[in-house]
N, C-alpha and C positions, 0 to 999 in steps of 0.2 A: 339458292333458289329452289323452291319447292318446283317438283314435277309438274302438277297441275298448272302452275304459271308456264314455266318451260312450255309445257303442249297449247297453250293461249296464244301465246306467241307465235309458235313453229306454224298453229293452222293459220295466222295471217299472213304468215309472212310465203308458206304454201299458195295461199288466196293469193298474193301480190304476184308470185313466179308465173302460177296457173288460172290466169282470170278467171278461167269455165271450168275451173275443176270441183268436186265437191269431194268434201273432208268427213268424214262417218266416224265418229268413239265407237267404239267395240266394247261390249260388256266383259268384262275379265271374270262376273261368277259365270256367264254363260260355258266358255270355255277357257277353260284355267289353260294362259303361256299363249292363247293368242294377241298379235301388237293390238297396241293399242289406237293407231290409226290405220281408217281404210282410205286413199286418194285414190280416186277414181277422177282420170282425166281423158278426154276422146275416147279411144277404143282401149285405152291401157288403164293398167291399176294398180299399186304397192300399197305395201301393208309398212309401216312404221310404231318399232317398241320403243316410248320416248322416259329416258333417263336422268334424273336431277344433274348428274354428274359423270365424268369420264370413268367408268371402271365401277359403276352400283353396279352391284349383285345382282344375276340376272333370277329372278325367280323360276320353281321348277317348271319345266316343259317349254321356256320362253324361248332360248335356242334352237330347242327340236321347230318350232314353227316357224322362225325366223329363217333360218333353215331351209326349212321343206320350201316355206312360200317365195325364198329366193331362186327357190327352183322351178317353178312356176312363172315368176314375174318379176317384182322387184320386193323386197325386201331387207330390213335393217335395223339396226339400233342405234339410236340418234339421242345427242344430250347436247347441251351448249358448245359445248370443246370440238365437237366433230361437223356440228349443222349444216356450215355453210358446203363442205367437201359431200355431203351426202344428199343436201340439195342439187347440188353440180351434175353429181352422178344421176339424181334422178330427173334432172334435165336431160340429161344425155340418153336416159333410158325413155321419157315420153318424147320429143322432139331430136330424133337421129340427124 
């Protein structure tokens, strides 16, 4: 599955978890290694780097933000293999 599909997918099925949520692409020339989704739901927000597959190469600097921004809020790197476990999680991080 190409990436681009994967992330078509992920934001509906974000859209179905989080009715009121809103899903933002992030420009990768803007800042090279920030994810590639922003969800913004109520008062909370995670960043998501989305993956063709379990174990692609994370390109340079995509860690360091992944990283930094889970330290912040919520962040991660999501691909088909891991989705629905990172979903879960990030239910538990918007709805305690």
């Amino acid at each position: 599955m190409l990436e681009r599909d994967f992330q078509k997918k992920l934001i509906k099925k974000i859209h179905d978890k989080f009715p009121d949520s809103i899903v933002l692409k992030n420009d990768s020339t803007y800042i090279q290694g920030i994810p590639d989704l922003l969800v913004l739901y109520k008062e909370k927000w995670a960043m998501l780097e989305c993956k063709r597959k379990d174990g692609a190469p994370a390109r340079p600097n995509q860690k360091y933000y992944v990283d930094k921004l889970n330290d912040m809020s919520f962040a991660r790197f999501i691909s088909p293999e891991n989705a629905e476990e990172v979903l879960n999680e990030l239910q538990q991080t918007f709805e305690p």
